[in-house]
C-alpha positions as CSV (number, residue, x, y, z in Angstrom):
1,X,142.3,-37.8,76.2
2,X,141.1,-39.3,73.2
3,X,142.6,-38.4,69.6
4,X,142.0,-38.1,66.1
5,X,144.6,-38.5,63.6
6,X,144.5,-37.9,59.9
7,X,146.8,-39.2,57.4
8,X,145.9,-37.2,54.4
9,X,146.0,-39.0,50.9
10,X,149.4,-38.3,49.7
11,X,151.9,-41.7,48.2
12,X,149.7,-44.6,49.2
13,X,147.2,-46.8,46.8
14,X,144.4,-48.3,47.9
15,X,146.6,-51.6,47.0
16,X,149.4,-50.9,49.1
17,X,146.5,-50.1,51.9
18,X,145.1,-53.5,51.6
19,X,148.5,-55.0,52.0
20,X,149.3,-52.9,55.1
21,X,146.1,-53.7,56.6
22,X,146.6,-57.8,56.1
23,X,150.2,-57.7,57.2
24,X,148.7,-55.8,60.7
25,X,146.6,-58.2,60.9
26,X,149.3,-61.3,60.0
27,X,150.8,-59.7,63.1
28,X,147.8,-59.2,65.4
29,X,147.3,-55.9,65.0
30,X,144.5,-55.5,62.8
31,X,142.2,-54.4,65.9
32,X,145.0,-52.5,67.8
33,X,144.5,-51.5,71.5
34,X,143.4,-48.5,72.3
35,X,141.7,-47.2,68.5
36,X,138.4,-46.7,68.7
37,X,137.7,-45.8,64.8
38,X,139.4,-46.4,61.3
39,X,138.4,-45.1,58.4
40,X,139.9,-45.4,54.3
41,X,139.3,-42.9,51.6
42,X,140.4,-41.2,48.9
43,X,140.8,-41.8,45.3
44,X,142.3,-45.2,44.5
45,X,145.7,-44.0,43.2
46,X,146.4,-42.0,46.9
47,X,144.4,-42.7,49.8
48,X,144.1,-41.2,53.6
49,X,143.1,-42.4,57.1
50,X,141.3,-41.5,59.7
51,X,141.9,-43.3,63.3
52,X,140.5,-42.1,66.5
53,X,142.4,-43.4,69.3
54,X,141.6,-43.2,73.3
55,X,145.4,-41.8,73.7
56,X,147.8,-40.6,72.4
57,X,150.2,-43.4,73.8
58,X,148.2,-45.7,71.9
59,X,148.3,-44.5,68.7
60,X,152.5,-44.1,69.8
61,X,152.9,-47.7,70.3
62,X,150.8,-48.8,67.3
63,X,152.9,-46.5,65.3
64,X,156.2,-48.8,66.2
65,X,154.5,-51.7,64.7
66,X,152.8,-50.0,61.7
67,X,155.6,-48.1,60.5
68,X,158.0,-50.9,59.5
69,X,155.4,-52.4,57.3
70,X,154.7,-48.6,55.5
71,X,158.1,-48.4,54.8
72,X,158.4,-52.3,53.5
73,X,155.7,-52.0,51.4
74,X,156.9,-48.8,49.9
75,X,154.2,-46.6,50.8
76,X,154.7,-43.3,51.3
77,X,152.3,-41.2,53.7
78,X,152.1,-37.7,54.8
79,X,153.0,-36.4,58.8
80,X,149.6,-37.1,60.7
81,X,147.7,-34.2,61.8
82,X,146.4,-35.1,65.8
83,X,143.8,-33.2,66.9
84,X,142.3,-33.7,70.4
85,X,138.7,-35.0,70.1
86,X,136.2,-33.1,70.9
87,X,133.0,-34.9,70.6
88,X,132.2,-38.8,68.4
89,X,128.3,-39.5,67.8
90,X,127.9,-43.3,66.8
């Protein structure tokens, strides 16, 4: 079952983003297994993310990796709403 999860802007810059996203990749995860979609947005100063992953288990596992770096950069983000999906168009 494929899901969507939404971070909703809350304690993390578009700066701290960009230095989450090249310390995933730094550790080979900046095209995790199993996430289909990844979105940014927001206003500079507090952004959000959108991910749509093909499990749940995935987005699990990713978490164990993607966490640690949050915390290290001193980001701060809001509990993710998971939603199943019901329908992507591309």
């Amino acid at each position: 079952m494929s899901v969507t999860v939404i971070f909703k802007p809350y304690g993390t810059s578009a700066e701290q983003y960009d230095e989450i996203i090249r310390r995933l990749d730094e550790a080979g995860f900046g095209a995790p297994t199993g996430r289909t979609f990844h979105t940014c947005w927001g206003d500079p100063s507090a952004v959000g993310v959108v991910d749509v992953w093909e499990s749940l288990a995935d987005f699990e596992a990713f978490g164990q990796v993607l966490m640690p770096i949050i915390q290290d950069v001193g980001a701060q983000v809001a509990e993710p709403e998971i939603h199943e999906t019901y329908n992507i168009l591309t």
